[in-house]
C-alpha positions as CSV (number, residue, x, y, z in Angstrom):
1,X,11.5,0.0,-21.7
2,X,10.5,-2.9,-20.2
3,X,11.8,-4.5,-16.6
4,X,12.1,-8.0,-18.5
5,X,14.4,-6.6,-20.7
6,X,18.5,-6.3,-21.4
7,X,17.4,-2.3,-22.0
8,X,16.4,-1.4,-18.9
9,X,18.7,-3.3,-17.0
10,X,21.4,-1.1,-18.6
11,X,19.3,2.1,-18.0
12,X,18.9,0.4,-14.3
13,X,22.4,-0.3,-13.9
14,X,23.8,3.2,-14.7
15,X,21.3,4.8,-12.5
16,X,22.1,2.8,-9.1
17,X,25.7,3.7,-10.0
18,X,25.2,7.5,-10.5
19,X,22.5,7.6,-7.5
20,X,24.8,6.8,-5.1
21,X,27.9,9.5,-6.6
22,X,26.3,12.1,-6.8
23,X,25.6,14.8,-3.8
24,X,22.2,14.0,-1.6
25,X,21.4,17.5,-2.7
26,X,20.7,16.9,-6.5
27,X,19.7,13.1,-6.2
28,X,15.8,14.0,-6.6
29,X,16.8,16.1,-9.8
30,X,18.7,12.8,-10.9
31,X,15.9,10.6,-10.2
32,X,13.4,12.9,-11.9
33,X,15.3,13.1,-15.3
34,X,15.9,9.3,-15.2
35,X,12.1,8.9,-14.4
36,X,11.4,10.9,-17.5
37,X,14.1,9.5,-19.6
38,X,12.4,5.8,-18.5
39,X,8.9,7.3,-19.1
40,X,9.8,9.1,-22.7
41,X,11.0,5.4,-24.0
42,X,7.9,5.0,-25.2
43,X,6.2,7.8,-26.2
44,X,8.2,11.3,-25.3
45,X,5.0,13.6,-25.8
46,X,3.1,12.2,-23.6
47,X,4.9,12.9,-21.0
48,X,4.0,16.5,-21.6
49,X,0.3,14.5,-19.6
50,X,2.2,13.5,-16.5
51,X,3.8,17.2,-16.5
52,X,0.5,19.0,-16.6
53,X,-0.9,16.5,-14.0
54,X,2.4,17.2,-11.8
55,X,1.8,21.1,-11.7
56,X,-1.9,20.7,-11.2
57,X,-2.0,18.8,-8.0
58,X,1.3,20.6,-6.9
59,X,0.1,24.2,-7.2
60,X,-4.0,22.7,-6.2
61,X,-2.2,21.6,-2.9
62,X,0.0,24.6,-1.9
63,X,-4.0,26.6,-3.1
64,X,-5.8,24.3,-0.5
65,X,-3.0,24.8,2.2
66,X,-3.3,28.1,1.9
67,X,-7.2,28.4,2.0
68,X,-9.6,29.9,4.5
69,X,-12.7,28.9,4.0
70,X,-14.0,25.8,3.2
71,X,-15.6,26.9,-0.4
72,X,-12.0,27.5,-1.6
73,X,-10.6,24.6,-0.3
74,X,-13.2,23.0,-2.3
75,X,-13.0,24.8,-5.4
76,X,-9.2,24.1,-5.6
77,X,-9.7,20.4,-4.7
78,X,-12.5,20.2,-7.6
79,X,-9.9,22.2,-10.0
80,X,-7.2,19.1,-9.0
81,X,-9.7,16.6,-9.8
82,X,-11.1,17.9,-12.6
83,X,-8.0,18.7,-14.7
84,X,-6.2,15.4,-13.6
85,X,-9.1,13.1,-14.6
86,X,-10.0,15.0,-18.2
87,X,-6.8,13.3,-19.7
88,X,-7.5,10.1,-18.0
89,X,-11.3,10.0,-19.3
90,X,-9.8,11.2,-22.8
91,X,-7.9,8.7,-23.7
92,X,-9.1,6.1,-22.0
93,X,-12.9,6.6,-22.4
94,X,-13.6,8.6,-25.2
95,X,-14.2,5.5,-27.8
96,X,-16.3,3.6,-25.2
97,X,-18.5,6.3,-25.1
98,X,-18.3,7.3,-28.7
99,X,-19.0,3.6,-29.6
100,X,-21.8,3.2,-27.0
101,X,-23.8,6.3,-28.3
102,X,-23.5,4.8,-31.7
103,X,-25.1,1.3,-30.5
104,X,-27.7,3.6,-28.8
105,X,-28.5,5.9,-31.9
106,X,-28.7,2.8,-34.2
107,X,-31.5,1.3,-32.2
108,X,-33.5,4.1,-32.8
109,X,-32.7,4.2,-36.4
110,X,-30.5,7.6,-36.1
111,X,-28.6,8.7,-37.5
112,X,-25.0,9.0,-36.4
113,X,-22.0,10.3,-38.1
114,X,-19.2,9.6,-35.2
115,X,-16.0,7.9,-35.9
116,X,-13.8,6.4,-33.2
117,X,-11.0,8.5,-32.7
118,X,-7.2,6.9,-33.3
119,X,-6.0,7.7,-29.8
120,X,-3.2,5.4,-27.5
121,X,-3.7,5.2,-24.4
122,X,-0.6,6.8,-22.3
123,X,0.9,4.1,-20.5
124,X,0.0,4.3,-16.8
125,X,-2.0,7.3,-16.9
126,X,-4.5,5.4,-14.3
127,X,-1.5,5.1,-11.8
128,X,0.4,8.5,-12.0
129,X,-3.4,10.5,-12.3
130,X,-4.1,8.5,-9.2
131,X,-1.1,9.1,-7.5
132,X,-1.1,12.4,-8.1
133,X,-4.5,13.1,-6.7
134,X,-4.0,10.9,-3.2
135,X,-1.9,14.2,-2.7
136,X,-4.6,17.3,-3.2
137,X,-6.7,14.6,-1.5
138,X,-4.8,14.2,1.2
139,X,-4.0,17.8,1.8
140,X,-7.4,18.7,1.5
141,X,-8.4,16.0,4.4
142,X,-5.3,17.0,6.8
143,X,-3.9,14.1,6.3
144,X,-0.6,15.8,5.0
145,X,1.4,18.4,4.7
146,X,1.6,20.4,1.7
147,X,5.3,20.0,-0.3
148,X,6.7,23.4,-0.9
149,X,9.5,21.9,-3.2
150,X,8.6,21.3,-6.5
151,X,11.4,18.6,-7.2
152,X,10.7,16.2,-4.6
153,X,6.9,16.5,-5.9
154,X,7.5,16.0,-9.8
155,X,9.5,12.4,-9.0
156,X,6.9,11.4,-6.3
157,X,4.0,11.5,-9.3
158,X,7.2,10.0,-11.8
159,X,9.3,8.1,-9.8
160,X,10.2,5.3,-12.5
161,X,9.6,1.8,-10.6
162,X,6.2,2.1,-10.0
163,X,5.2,4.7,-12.4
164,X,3.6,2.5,-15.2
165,X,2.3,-0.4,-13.1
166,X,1.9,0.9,-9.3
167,X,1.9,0.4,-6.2
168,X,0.0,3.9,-6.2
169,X,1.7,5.4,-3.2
170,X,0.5,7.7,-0.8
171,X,2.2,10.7,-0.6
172,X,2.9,9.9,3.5
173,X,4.8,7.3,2.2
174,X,6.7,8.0,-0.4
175,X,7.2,11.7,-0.6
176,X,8.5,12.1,2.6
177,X,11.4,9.5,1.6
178,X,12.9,12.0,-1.3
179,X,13.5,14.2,1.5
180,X,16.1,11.7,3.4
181,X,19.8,11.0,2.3
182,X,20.0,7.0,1.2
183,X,23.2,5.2,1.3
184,X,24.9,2.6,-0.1
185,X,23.2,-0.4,2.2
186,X,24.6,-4.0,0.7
187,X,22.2,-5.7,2.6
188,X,18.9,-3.4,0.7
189,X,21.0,-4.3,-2.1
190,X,20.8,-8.3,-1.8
191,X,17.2,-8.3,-1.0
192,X,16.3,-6.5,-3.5
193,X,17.8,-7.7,-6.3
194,X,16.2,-11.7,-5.0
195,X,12.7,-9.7,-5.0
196,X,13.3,-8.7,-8.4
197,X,14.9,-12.3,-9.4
198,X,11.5,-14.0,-8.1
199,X,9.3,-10.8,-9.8
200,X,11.1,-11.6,-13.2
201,X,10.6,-15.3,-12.9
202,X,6.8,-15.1,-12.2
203,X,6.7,-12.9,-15.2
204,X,9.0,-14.1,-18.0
205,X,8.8,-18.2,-16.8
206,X,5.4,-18.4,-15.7
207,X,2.8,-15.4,-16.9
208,X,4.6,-15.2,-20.8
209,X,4.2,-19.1,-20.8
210,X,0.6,-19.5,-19.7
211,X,-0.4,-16.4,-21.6
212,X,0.4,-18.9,-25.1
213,X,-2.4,-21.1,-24.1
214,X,-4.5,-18.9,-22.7
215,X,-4.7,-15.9,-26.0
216,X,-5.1,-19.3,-28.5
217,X,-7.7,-20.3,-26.4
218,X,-9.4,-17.1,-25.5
219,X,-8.9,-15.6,-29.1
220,X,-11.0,-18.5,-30.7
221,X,-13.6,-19.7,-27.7
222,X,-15.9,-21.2,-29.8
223,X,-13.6,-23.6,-31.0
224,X,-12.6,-24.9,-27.9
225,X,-15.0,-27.6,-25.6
226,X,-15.7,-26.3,-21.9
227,X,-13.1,-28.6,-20.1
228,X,-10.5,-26.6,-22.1
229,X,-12.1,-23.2,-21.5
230,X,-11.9,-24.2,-17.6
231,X,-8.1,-24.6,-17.9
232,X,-7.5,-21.7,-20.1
233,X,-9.4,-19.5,-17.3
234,X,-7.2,-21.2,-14.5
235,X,-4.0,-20.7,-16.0
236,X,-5.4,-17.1,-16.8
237,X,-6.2,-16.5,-12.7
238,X,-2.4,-17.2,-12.7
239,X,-0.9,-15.8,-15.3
240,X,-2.6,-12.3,-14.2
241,X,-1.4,-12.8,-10.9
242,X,2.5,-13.5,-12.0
243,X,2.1,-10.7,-14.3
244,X,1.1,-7.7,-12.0
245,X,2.6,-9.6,-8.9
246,X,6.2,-9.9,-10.7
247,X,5.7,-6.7,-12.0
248,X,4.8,-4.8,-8.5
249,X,7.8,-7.3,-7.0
250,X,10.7,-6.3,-9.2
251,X,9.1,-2.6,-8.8
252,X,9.7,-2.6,-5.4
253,X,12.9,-4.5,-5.3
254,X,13.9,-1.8,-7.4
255,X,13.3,0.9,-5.2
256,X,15.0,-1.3,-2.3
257,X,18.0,-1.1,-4.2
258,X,17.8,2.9,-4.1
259,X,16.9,3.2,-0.5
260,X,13.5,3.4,-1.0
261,X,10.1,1.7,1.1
262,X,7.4,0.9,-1.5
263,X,3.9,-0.2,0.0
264,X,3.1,-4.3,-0.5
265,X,0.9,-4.5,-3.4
266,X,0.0,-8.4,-2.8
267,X,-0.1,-10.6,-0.3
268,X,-1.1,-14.2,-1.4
269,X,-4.6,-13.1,-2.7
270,X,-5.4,-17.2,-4.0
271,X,-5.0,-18.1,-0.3
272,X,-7.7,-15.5,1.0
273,X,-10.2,-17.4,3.0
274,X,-13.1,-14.6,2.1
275,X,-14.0,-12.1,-0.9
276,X,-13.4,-9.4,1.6
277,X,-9.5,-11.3,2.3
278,X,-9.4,-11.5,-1.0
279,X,-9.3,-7.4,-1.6
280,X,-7.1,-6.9,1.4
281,X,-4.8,-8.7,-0.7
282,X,-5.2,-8.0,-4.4
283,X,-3.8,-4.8,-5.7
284,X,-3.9,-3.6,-1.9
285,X,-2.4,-0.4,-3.2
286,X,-6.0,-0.1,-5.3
287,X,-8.0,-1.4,-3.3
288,X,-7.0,0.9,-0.4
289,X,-7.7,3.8,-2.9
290,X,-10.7,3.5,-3.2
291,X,-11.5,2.2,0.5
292,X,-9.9,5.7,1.5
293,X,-10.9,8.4,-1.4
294,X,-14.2,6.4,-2.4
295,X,-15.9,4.4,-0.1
296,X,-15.6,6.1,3.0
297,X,-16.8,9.5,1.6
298,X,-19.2,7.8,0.2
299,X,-20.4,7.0,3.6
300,X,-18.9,3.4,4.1
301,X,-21.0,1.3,6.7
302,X,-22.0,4.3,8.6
303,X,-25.0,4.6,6.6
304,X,-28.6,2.9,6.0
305,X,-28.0,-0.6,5.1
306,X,-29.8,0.0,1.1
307,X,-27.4,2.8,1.1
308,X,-24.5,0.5,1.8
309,X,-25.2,-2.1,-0.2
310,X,-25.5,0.8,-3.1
311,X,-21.9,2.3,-1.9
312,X,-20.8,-2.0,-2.3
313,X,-22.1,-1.3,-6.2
314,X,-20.5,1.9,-7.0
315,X,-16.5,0.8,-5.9
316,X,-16.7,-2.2,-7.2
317,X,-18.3,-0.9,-10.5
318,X,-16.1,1.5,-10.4
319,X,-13.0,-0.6,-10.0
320,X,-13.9,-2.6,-13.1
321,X,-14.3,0.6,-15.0
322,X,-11.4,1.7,-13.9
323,X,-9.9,-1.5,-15.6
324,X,-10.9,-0.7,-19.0
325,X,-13.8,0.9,-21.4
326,X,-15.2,-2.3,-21.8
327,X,-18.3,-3.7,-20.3
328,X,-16.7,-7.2,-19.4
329,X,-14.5,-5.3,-16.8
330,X,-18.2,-3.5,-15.3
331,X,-19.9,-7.1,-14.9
332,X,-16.0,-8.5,-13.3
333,X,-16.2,-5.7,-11.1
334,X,-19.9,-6.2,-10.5
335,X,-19.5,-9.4,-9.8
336,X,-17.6,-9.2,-7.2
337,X,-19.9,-6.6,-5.5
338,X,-22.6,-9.5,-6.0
339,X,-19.7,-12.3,-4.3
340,X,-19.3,-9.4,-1.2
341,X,-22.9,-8.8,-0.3
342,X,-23.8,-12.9,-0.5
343,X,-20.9,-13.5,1.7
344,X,-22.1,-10.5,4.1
345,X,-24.8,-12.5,4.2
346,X,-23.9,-16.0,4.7
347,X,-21.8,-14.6,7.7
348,X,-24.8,-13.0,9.4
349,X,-26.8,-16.4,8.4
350,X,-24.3,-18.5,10.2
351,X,-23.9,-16.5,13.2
352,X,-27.8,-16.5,13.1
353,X,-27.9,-20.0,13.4
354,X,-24.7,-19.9,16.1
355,X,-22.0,-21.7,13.9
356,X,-20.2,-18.7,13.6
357,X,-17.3,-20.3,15.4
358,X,-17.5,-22.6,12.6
359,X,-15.1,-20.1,10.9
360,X,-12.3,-21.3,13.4
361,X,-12.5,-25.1,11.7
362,X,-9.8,-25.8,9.5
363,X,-11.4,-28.2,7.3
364,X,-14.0,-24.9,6.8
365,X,-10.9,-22.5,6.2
366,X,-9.5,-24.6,3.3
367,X,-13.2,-25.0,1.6
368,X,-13.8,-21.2,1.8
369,X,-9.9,-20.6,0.2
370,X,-10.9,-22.8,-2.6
371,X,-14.3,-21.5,-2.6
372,X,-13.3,-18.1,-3.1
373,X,-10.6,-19.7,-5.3
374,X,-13.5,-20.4,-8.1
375,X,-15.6,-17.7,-8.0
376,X,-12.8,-15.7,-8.6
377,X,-11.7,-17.7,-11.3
378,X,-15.2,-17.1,-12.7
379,X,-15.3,-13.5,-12.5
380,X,-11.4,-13.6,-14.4
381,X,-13.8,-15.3,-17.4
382,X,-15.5,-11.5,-17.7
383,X,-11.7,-9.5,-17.0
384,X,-10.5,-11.7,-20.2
385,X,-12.9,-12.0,-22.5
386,X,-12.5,-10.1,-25.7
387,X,-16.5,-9.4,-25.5
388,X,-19.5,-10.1,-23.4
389,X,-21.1,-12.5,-25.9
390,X,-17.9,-14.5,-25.8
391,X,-17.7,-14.2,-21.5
392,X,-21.3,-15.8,-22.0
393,X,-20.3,-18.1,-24.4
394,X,-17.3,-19.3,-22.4
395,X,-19.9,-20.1,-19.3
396,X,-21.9,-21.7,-20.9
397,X,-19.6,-24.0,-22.3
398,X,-17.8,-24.7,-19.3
399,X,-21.4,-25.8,-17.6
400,X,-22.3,-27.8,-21.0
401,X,-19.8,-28.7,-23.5
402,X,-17.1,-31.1,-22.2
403,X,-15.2,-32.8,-24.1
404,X,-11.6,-33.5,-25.8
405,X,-9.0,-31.2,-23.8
406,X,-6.5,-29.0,-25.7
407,X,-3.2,-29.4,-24.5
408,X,-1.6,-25.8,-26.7
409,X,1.5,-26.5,-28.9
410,X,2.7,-29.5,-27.2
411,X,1.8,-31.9,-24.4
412,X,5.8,-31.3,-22.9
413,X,4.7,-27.0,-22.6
414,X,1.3,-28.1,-21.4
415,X,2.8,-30.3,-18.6
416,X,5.1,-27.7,-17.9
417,X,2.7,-24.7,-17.3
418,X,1.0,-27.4,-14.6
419,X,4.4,-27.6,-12.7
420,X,5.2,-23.7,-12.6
421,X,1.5,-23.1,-11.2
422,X,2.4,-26.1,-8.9
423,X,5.9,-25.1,-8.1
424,X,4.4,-21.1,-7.6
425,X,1.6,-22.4,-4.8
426,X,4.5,-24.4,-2.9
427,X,6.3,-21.4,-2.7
428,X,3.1,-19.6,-1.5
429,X,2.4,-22.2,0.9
430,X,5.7,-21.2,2.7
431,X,4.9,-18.0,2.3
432,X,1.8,-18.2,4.2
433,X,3.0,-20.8,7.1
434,X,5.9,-17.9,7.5
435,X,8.6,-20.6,6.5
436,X,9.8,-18.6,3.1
437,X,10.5,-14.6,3.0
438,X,7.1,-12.3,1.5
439,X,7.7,-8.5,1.0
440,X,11.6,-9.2,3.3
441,X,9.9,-10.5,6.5
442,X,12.4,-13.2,8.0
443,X,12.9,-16.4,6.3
444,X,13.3,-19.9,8.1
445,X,15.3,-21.4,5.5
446,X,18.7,-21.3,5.3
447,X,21.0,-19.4,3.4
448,X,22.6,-22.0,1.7
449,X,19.0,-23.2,0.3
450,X,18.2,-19.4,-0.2
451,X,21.1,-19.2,-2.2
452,X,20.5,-22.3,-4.2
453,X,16.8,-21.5,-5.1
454,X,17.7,-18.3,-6.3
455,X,20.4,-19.8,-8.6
456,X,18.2,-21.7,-9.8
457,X,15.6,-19.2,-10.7
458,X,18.1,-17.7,-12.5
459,X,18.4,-20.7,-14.8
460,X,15.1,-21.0,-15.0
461,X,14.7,-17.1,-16.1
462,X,17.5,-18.2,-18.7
463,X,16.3,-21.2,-19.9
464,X,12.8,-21.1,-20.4
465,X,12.1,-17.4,-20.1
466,X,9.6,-16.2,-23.0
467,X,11.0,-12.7,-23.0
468,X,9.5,-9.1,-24.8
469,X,5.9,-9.6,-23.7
470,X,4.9,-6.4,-22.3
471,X,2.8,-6.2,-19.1
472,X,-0.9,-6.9,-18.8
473,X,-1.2,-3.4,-16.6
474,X,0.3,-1.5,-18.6
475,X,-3.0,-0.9,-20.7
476,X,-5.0,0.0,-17.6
């Protein structure tokens, strides 16, 4: 059941109206049947994953509460993470590792009788298993209290906006919320419902139509010359970016609509100044995951500086793992450690040298944006790429190979796909000089035009909306 689709906005429709008839009392129990009802859309049994993973952080957590001594609040943690994460690593790893030990056998001329197994992988398992675990986490750090009613727990891990895609809330956000009575609020209503409009536009009018050009490009790169590769890869950095941006946008309007404060998942990441900007405003909800559960007990910066630069390798290797079982998501993800440490270091060389108010300049500002702009572009080459050969392929036709551009099934789409990405930055730009509304600050613009532009996204939605095209999250 998709959010870009006449099916869920049915489902959607009838929930908001029974939500807000029914007693405060049995409104979690509401939400967590339609939450289950949303999830079993797709596959009904494997919800029975997200029901063992509910009862094993919710039971691990009243366990660690409850502990004395540090050894048992340890065992109980590792029993949370353990049992959570053996699903995850099933289904999501088993063939990479079954397919890897069969590259590695062949070498040696072994032999090796493993077949990949015929497994789907349980849409949003990464997020809910995640989810889930911030809580034992969090209880086992002090950093909340333990939820004595079951209910409240079992639609925190399920609640159906952000189950399949995120934001991954924290339990200090969101939990608490299914413990307050929401009313009707008209104004929650309106503001939501634009979040969503402008989430389903980015998705159905820009991401579906640049993902065309992109998939014939990408599905055949050695047919393609390198000026075509370069625009394939550009319109990829925005297509993924409408894609998990409209999705995490109409997931919170969503929740708006029912009362509910979701966390900001992005924040104009194609405007960050810095690699480090750019991660404080890419998947924040991620990113802060593994800042708070990884990183820091890891050690952080508090540590020798070989040791930090290892704990810099490890998230961000981790991150791209977390991705996918793929090796093009470990070098992405590597990558981006490498773009981290270099920029560490051009910041210590500069303030070496004392230009470190340089970073003040504007003229400098806008280089570094577009700067960070193309390296990150460069690393999306890896994140897309059906294989490494092809990722290595790709660069080195974009360095070499220029010539005749591809303009997709027609010149009018291709021209079209260059206005969207132009129209989406101008709205960003707005955005970012606090003139338009981001994640229901206050706009500048007037209602009549606010009015307007959302009529006309509407049209657009209608008009040239490619619709059915699941999200690209939804396999990680």
């Amino acid at each position: 059941m998709l959010f870009n689709s006449w099916e869920f906005i049915l489902f959607f429709s009838g929930v908001f109206i029974l939500y807000f008839s029914i007693p405060y009392k049995v409104r979690s129990l509401f939400l967590l049947i339609a939450s289950y009802t949303f999830y079993m859309a797709w596959k009904w049994d494997y919800a029975l994953i997200m029901i063992g993973v509910t009862f094993v952080n919710y039971f691990a957590g009243k366990e660690i509460n409850k502990a004395i001594r540090k050894s048992h609040k340890q065992y109980w943690l590792f029993f949370a993470l353990s049992f959570s994460l053996i699903p995850l690593i099933y289904f999501k790893y088993a063939n990479f590792f079954i397919e890897n030990v069969t590259v590695f056998t062949s070498y040696f001329e072994l032999n090796n009788n493993i077949s990949p197994l015929q497994l789907i992988l349980p849409v949003g398992i990464s997020f809910f298993t995640f989810q889930s675990l911030s809580y034992s986490l969090d209880v086992y750090n002090n950093k909340t209290t333990v939820e004595n009613n079951f209910v409240n727990f079992a639609v925190f891990v399920a609640f159906f906006p952000q189950l399949v895609a995120g934001p991954i809330e924290r339990s200090t956000n969101l939990l608490s919320q299914f413990k307050e009575n929401h009313d009707f609020d008209s104004e929650k209503l309106v503001t939501g419902i634009q979040l969503f409009i402008w989430g389903l536009f980015k998705k159905v009018v820009i991401a579906d139509r640049l993902s065309l050009y992109v998939d014939s490009v990408y599905g055949t790169p050695e047919l393609h010359t390198g000026n075509t590769l370069t625009v394939a890869t550009l319109f990829f950095a925005i297509q993924i970016y409408c894609d998990f941006s409209g999705y995490s946008d109409m997931a919170i309007g969503i929740a708006r609509m029912l009362g509910f404060r979701l966390m900001q998942n992005f924040n104009l990441p194609y405007l960050a100044s810095s690699i480090a900007d750019f991660w404080k405003r890419w998947h924040i909800s991620l990113s802060t995951w593994f800042a708070d559960y990884l990183y820091i007990p890891l050690g952080g910066n508090r540590v020798k500086y070989i040791r930090w630069i290892l704990n810099i390798f490890i998230v961000f290797l981790v991150s791209g793992f977390w991705h996918g079982a793929q090796w093009t998501f470990v070098i992405w993800g590597g990558l981006h450690a490498l773009y981290y440490l270099f920029e560490s270091w051009g910041d210590k060389f500069l303030k070496l040298i004392s230009l470190n108010n340089i970073k003040n300049n504007t003229f400098y500002k806008v280089f570094k944006i577009l700067v960070v702009f193309i390296i990150v572009c460069y690393a999306w080459v890896f994140f897309r790429s059906n294989s490494v050969t092809d990722a290595f392929l790709i660069t080195e036709k974009i360095f070499t190979d220029w010539g005749s551009l591809y303009r997709g099934s027609s010149t009018v789409t291709f021209v079209l796909s260059i206005f969207l990405i132009c129209l989406l930055f101008g709205v960003q730009l707005l955005q970012y000089f606090k003139i338009a509304s981001i994640y229901f600050s206050k706009s500048k613009v007037y209602s009549s035009f606010q009015f307007a532009w959302y009529v006309m996204l509407l049209l657009g939605i209608s008009t040239l909306g490619i619709s059915s095209n699941a999200f690209i999250y939804f396999q990680f």
